[in-house]
N, CA, C, O and CB atoms as a CASP TS submission, in Angstrom:
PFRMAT TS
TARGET T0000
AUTHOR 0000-0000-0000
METHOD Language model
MODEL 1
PARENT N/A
ATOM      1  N   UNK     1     113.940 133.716 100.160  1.00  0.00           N
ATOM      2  CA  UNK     1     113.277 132.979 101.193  1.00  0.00           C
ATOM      3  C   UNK     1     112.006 132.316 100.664  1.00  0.00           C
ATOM      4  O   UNK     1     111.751 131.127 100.851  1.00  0.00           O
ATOM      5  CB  UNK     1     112.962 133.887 102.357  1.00  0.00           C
ATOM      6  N   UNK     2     111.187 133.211  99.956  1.00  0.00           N
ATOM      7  CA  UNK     2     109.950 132.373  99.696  1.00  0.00           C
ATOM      8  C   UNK     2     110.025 131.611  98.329  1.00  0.00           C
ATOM      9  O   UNK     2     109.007 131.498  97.645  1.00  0.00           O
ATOM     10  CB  UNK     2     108.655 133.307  99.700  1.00  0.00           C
ATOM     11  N   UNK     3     111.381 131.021  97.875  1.00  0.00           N
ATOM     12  CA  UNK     3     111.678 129.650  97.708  1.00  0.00           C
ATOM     13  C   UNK     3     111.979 128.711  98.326  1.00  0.00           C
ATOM     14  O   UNK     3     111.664 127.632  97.824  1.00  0.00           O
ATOM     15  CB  UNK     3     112.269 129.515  97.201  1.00  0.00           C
ATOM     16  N   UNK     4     112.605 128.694  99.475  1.00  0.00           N
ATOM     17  CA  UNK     4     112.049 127.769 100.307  1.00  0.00           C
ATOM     18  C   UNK     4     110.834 127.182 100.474  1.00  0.00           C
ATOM     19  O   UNK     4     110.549 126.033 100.136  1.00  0.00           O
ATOM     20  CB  UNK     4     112.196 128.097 101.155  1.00  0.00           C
ATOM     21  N   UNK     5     109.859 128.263 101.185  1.00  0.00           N
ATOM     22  CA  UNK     5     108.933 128.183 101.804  1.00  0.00           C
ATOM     23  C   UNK     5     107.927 127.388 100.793  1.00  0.00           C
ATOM     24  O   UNK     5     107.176 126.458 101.087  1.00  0.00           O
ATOM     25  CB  UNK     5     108.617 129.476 102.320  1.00  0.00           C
ATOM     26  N   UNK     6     108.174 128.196  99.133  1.00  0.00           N
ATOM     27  CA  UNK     6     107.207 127.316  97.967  1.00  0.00           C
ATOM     28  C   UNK     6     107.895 125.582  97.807  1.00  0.00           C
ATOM     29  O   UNK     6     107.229 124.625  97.411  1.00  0.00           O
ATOM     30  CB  UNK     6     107.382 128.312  96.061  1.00  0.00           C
ATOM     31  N   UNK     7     109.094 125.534  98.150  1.00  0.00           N
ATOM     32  CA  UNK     7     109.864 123.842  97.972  1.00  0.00           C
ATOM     33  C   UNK     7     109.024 122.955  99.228  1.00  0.00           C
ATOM     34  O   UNK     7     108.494 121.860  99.040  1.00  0.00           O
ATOM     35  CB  UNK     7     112.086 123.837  98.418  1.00  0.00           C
ATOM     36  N   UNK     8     109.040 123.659 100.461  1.00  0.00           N
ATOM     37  CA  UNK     8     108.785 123.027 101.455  1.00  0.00           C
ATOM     38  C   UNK     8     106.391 122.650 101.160  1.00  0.00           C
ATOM     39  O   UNK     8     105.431 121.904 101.351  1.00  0.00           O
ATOM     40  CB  UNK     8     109.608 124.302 103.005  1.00  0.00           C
ATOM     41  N   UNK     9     106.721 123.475 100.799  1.00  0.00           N
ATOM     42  CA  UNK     9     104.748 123.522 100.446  1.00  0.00           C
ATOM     43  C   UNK     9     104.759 122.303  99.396  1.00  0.00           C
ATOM     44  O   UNK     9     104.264 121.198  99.618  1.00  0.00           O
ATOM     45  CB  UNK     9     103.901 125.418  99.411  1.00  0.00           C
ATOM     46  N   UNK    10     105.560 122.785  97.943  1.00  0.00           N
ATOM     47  CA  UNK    10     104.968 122.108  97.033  1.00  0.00           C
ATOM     48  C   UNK    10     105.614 120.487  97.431  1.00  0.00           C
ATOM     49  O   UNK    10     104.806 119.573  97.598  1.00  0.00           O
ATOM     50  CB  UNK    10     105.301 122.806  95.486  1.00  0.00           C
ATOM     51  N   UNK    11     106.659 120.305  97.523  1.00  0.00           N
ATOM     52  CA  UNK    11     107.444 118.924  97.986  1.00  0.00           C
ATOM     53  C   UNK    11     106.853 117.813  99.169  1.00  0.00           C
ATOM     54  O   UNK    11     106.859 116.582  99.172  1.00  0.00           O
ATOM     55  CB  UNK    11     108.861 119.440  98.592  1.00  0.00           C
ATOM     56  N   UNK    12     106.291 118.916 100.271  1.00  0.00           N
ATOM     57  CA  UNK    12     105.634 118.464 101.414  1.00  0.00           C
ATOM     58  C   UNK    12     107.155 117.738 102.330  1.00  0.00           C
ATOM     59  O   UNK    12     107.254 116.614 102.822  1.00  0.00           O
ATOM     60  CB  UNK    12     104.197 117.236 100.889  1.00  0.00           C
ATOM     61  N   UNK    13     108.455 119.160 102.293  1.00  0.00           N
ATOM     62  CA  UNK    13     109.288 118.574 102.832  1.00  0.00           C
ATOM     63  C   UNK    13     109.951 119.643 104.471  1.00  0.00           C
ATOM     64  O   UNK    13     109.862 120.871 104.471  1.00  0.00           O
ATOM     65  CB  UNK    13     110.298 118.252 101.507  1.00  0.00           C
ATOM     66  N   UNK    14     110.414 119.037 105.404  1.00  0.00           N
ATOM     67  CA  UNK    14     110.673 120.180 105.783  1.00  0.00           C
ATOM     68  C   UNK    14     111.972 121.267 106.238  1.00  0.00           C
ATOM     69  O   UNK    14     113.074 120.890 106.637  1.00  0.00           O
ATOM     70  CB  UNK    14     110.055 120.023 106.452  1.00  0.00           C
ATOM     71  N   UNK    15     111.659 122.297 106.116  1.00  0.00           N
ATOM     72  CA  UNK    15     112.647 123.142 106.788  1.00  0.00           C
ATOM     73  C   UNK    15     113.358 123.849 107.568  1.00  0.00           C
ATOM     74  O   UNK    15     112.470 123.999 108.407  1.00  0.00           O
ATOM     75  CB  UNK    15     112.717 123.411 106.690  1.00  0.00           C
ATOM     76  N   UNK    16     114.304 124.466 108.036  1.00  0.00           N
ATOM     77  CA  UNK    16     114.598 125.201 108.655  1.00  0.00           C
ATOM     78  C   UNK    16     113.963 126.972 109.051  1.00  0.00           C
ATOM     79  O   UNK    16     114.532 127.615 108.169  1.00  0.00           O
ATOM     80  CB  UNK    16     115.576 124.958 108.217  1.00  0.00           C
ATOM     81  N   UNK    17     113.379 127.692 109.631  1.00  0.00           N
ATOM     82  CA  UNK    17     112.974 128.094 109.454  1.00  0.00           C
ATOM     83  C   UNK    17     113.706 128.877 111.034  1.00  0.00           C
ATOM     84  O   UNK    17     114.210 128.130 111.873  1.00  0.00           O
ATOM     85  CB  UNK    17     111.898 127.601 108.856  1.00  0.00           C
ATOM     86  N   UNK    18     113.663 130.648 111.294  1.00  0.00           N
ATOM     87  CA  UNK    18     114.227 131.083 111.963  1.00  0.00           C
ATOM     88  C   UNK    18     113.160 132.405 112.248  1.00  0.00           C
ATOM     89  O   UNK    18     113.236 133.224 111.333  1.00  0.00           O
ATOM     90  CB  UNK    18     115.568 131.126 111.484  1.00  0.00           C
ATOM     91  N   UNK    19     112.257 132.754 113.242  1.00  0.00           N
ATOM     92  CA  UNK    19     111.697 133.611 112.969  1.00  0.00           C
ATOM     93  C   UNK    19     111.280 134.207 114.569  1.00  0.00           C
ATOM     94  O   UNK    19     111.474 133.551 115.593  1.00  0.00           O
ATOM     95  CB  UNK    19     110.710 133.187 111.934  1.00  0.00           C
ATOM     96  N   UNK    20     110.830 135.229 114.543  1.00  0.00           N
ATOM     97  CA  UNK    20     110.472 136.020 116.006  1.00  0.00           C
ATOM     98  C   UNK    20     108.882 135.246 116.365  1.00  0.00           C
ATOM     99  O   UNK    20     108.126 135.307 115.396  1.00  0.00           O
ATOM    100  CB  UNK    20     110.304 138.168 115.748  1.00  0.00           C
ATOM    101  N   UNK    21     108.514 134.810 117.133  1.00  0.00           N
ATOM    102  CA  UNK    21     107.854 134.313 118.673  1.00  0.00           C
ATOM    103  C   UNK    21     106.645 135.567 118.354  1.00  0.00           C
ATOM    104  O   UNK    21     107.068 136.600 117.834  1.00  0.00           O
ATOM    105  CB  UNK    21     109.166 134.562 120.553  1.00  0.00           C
ATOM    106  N   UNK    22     105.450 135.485 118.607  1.00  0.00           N
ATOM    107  CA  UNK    22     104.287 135.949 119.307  1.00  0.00           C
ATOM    108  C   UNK    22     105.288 137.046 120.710  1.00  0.00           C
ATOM    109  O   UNK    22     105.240 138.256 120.927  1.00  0.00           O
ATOM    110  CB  UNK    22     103.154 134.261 119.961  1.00  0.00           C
ATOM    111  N   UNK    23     106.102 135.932 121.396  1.00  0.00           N
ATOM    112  CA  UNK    23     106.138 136.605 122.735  1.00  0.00           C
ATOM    113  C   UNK    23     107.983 137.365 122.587  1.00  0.00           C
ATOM    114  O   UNK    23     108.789 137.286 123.514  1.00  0.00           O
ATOM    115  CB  UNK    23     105.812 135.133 124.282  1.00  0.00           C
ATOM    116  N   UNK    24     108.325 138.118 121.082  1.00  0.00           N
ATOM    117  CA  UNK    24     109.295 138.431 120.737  1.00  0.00           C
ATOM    118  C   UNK    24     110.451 137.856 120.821  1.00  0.00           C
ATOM    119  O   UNK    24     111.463 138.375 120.350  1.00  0.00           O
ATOM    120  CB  UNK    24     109.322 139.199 121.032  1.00  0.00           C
ATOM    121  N   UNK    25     110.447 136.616 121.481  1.00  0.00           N
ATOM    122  CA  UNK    25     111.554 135.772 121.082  1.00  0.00           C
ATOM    123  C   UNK    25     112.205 135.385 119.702  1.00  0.00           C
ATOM    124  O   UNK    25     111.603 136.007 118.827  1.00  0.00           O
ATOM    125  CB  UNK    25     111.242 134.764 121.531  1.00  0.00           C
ATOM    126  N   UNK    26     113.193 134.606 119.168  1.00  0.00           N
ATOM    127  CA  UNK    26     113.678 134.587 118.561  1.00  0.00           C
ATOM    128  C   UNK    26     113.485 132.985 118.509  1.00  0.00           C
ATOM    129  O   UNK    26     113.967 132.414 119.487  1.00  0.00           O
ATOM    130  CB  UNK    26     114.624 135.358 118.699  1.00  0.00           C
ATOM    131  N   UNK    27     112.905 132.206 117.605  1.00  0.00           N
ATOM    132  CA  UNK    27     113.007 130.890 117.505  1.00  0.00           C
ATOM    133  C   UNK    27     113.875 129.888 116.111  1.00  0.00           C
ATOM    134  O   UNK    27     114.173 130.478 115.073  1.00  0.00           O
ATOM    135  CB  UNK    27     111.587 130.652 117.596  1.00  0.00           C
ATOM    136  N   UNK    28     114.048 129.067 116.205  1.00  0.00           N
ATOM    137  CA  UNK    28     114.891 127.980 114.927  1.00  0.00           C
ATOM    138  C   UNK    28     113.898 126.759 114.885  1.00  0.00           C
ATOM    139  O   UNK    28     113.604 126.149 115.913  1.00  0.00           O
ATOM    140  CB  UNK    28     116.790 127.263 115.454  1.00  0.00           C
ATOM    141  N   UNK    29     113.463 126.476 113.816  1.00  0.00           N
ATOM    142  CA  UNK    29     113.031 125.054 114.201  1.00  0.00           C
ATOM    143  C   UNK    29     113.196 124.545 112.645  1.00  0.00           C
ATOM    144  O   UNK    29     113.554 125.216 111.677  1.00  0.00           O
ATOM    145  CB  UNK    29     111.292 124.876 114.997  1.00  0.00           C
ATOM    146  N   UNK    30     112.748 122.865 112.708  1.00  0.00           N
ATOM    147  CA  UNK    30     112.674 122.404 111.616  1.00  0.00           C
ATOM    148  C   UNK    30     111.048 121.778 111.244  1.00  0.00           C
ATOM    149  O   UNK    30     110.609 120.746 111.752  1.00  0.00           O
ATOM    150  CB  UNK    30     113.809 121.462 111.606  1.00  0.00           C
ATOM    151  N   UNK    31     110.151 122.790 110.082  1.00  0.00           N
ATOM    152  CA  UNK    31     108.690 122.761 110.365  1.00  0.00           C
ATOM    153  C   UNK    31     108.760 122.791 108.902  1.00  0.00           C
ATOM    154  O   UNK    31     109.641 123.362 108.260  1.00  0.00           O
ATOM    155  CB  UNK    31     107.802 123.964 111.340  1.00  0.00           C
ATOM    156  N   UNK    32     107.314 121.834 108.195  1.00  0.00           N
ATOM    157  CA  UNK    32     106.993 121.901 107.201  1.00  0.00           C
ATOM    158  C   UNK    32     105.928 123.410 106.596  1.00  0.00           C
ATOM    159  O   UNK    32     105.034 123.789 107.352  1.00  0.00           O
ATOM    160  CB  UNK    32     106.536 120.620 107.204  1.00  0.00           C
ATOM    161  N   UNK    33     106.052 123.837 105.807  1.00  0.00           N
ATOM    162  CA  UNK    33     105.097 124.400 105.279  1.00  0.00           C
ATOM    163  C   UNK    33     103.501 124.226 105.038  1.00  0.00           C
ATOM    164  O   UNK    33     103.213 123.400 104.173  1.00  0.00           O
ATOM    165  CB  UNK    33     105.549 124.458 104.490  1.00  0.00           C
ATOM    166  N   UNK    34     102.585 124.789 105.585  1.00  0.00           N
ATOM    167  CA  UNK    34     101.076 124.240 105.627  1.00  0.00           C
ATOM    168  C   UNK    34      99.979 125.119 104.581  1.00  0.00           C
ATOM    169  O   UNK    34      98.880 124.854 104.092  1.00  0.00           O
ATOM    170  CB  UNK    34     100.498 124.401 107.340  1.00  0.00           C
ATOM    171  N   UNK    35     100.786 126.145 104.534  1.00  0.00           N
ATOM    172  CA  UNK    35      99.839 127.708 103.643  1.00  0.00           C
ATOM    173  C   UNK    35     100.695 128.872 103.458  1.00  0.00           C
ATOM    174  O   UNK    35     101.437 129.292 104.346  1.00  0.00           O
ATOM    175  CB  UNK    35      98.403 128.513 104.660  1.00  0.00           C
ATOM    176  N   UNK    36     100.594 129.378 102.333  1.00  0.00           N
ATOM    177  CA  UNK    36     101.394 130.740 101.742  1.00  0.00           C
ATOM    178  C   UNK    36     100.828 131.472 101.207  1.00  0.00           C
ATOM    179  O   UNK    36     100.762 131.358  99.983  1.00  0.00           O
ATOM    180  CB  UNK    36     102.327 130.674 100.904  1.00  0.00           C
ATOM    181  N   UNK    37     100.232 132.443 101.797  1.00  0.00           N
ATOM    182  CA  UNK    37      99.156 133.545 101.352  1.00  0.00           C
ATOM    183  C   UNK    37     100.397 134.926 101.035  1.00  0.00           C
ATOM    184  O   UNK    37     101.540 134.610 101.366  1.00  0.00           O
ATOM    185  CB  UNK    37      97.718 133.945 102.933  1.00  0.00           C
ATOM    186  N   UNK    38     100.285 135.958 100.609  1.00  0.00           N
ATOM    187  CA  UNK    38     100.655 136.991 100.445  1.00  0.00           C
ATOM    188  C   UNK    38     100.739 137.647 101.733  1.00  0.00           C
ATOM    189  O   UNK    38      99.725 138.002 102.334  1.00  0.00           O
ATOM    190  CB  UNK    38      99.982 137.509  99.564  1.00  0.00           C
ATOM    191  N   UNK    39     102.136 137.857 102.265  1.00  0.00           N
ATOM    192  CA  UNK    39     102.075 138.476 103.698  1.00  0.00           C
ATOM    193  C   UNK    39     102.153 137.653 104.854  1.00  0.00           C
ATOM    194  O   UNK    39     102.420 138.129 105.957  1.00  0.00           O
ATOM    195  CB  UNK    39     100.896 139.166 103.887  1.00  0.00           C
ATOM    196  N   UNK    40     101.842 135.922 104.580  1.00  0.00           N
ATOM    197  CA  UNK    40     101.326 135.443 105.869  1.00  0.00           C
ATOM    198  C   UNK    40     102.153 133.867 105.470  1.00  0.00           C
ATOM    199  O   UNK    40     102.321 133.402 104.342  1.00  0.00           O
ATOM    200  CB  UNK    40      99.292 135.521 106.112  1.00  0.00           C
ATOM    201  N   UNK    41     102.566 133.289 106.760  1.00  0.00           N
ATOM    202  CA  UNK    41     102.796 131.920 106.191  1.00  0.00           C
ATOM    203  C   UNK    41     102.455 131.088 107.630  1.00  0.00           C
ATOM    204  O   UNK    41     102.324 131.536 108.769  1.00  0.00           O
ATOM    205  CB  UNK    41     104.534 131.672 105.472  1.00  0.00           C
ATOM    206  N   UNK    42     102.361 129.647 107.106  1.00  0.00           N
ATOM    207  CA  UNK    42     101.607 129.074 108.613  1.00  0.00           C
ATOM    208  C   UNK    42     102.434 127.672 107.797  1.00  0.00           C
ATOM    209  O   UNK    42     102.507 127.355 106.610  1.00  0.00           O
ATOM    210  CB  UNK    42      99.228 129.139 109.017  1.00  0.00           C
ATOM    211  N   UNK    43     103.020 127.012 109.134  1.00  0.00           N
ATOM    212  CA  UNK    43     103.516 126.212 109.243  1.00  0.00           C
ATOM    213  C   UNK    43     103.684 125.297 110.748  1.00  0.00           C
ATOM    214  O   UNK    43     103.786 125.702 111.906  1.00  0.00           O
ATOM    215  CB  UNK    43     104.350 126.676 108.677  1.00  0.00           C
ATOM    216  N   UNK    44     103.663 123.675 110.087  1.00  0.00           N
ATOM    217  CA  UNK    44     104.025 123.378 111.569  1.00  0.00           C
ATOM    218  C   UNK    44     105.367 122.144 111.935  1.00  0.00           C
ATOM    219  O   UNK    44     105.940 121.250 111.313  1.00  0.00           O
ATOM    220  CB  UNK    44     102.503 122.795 112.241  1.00  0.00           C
ATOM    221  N   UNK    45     105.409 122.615 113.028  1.00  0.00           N
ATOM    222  CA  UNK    45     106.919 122.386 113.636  1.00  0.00           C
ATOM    223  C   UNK    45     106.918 120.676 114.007  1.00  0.00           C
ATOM    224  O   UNK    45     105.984 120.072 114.534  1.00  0.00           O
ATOM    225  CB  UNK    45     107.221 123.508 115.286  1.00  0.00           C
ATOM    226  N   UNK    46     107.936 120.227 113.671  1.00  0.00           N
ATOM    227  CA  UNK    46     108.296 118.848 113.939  1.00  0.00           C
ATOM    228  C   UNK    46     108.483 118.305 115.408  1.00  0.00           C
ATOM    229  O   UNK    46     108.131 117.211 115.851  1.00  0.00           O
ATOM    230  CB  UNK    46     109.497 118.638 113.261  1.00  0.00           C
ATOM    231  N   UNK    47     109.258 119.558 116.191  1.00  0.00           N
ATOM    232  CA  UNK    47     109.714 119.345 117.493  1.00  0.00           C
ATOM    233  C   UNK    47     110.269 120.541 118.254  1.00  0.00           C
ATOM    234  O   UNK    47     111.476 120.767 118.176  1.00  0.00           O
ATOM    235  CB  UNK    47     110.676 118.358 117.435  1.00  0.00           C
ATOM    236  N   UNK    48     109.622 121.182 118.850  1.00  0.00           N
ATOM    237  CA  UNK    48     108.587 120.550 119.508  1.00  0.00           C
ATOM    238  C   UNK    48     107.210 120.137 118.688  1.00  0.00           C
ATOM    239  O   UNK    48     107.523 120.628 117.604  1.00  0.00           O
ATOM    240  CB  UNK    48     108.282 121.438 120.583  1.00  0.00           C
ATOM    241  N   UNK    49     106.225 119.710 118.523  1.00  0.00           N
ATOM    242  CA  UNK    49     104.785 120.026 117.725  1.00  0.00           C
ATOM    243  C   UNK    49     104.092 120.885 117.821  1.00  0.00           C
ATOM    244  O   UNK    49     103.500 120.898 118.900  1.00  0.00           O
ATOM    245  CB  UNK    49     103.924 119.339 117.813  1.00  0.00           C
ATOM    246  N   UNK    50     103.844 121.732 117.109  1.00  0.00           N
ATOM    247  CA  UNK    50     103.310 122.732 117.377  1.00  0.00           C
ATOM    248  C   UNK    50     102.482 123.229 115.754  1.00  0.00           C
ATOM    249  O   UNK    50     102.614 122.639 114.682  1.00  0.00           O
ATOM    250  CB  UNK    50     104.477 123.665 118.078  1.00  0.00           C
ATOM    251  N   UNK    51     101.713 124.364 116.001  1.00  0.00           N
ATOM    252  CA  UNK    51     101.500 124.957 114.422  1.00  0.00           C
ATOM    253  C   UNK    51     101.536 126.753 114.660  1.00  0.00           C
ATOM    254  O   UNK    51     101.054 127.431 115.568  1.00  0.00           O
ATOM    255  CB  UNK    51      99.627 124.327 113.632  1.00  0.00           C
ATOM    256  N   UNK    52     102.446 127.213 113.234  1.00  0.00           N
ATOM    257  CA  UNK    52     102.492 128.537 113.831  1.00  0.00           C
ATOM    258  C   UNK    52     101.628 129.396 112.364  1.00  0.00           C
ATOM    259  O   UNK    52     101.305 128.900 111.285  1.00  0.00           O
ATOM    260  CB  UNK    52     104.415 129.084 114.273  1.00  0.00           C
ATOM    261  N   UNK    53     101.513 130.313 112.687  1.00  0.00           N
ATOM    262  CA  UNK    53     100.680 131.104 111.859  1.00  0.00           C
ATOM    263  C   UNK    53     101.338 132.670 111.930  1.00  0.00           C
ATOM    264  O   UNK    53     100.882 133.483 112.733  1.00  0.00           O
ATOM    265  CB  UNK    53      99.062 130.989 112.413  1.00  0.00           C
ATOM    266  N   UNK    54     102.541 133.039 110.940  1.00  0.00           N
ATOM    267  CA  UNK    54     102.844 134.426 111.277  1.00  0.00           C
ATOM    268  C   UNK    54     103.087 135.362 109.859  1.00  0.00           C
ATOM    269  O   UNK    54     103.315 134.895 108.743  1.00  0.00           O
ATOM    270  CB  UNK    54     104.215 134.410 112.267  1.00  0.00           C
ATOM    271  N   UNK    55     103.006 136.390 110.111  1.00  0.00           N
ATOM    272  CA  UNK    55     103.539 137.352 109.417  1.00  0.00           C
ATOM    273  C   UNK    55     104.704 137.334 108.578  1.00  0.00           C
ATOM    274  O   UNK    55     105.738 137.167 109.225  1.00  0.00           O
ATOM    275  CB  UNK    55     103.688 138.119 110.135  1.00  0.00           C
ATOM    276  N   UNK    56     104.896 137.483 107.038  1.00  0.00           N
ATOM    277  CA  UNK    56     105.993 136.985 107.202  1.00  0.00           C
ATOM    278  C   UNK    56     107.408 137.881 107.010  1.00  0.00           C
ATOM    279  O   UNK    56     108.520 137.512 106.632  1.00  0.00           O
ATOM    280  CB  UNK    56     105.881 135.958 106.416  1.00  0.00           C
ATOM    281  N   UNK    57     106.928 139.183 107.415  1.00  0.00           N
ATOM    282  CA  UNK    57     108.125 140.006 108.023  1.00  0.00           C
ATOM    283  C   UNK    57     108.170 139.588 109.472  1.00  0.00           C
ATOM    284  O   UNK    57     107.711 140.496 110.165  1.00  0.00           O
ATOM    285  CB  UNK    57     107.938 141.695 107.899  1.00  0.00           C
ATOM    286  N   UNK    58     108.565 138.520 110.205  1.00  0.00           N
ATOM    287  CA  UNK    58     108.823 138.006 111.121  1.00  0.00           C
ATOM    288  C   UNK    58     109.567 136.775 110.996  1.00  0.00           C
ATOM    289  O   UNK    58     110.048 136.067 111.881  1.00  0.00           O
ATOM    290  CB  UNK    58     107.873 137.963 111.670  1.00  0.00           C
ATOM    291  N   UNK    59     109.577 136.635 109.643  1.00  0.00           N
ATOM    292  CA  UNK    59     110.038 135.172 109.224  1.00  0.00           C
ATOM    293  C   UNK    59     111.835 135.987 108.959  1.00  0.00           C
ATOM    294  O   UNK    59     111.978 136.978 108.243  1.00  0.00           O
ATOM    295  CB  UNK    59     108.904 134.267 107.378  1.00  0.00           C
ATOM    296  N   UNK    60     112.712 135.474 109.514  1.00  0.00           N
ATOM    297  CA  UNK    60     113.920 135.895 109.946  1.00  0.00           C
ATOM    298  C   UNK    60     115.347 135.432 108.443  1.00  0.00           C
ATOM    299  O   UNK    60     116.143 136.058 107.745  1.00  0.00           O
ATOM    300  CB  UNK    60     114.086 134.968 111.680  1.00  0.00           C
ATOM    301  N   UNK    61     114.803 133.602 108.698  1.00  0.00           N
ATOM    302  CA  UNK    61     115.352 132.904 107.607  1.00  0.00           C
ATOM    303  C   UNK    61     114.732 131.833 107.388  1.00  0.00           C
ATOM    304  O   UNK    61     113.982 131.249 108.170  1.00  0.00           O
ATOM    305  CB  UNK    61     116.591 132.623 107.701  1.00  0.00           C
ATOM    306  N   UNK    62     115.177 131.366 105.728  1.00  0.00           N
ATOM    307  CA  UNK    62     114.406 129.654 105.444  1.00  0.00           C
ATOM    308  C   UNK    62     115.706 129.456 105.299  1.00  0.00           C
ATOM    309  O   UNK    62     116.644 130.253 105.283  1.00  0.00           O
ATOM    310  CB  UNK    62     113.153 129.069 103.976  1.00  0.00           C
ATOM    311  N   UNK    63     115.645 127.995 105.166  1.00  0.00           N
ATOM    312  CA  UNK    63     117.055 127.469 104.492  1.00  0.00           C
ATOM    313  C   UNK    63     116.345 125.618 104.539  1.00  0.00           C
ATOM    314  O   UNK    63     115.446 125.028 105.139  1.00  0.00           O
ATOM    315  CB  UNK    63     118.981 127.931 105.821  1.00  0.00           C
ATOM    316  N   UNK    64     117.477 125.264 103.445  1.00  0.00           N
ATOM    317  CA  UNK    64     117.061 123.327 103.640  1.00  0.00           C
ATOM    318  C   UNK    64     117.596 122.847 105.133  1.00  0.00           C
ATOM    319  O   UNK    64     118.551 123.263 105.788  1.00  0.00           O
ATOM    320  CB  UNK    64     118.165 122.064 102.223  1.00  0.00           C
ATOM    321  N   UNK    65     116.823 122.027 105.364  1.00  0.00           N
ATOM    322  CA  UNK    65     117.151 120.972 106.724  1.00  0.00           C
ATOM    323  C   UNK    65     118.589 120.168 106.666  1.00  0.00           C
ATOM    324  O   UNK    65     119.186 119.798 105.655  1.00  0.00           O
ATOM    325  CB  UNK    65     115.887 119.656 106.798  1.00  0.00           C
ATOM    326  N   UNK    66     118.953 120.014 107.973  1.00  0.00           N
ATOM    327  CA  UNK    66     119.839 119.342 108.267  1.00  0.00           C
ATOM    328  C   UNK    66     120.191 117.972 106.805  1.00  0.00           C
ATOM    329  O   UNK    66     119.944 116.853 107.255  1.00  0.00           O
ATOM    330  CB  UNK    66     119.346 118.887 109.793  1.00  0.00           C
ATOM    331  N   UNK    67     120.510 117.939 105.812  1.00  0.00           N
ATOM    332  CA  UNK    67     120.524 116.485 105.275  1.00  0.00           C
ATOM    333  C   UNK    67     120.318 116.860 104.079  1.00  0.00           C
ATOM    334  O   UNK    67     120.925 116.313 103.158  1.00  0.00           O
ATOM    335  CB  UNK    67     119.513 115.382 105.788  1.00  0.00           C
ATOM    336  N   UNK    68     119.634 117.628 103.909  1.00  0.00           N
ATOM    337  CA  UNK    68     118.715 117.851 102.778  1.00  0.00           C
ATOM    338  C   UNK    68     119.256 119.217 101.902  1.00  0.00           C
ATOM    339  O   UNK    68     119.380 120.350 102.366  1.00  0.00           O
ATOM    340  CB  UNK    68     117.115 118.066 103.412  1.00  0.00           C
ATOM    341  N   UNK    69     119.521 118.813 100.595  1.00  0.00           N
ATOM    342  CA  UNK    69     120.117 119.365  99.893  1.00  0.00           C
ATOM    343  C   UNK    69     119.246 119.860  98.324  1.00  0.00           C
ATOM    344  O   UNK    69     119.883 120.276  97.356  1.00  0.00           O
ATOM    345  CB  UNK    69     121.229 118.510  99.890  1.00  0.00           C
ATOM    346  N   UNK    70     117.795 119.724  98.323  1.00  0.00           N
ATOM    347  CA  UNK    70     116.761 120.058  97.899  1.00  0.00           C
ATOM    348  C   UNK    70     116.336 119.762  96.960  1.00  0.00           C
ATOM    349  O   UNK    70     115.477 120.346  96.300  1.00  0.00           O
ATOM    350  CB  UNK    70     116.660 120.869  97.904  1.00  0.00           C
ATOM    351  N   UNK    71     117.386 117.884  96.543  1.00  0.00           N
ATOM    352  CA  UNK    71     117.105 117.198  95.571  1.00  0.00           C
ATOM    353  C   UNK    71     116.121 116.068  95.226  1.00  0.00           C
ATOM    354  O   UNK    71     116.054 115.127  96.017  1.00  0.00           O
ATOM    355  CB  UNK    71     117.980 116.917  95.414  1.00  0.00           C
ATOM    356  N   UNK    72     115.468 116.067  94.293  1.00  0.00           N
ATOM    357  CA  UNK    72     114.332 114.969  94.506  1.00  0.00           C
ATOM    358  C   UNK    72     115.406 113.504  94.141  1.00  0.00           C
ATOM    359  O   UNK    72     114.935 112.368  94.185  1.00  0.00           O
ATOM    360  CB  UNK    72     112.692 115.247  93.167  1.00  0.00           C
TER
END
């Protein structure tokens, strides 16, 4: 996973990303990478807009976006 997360940071591209909600939900979105600290990742979402900031034993799955096959 946190190859993704380093493609989506260093590339400035974005991804799929699958992870549990503040309010324990279960969310999918397609959000770029913003910061990757040890433990923590913060990213923000295309659509809806938003910016999230979580844990990243909460982070569920990465994977490439719809299209995107992770080639320059």
């Amino acid at each position: 996973m946190e190859r993704f997360l380093r493609y989506s940071l260093e590339k400035q591209r974005p991804i799929r990303l699958i992870f549990f909600a503040d309010d324990g939900s279960m969310k999918q979105l397609n959000a770029q990478v913003t910061n990757l600290q040890p433990g923590r990742v913060t990213f923000t979402s295309l659509r809806p807009k938003g910016t999230y900031d979580i844990p990243l034993d909460r982070l569920l799955s990465a994977d490439y976006k719809r299209g995107d096959e992770g080639q320059d």
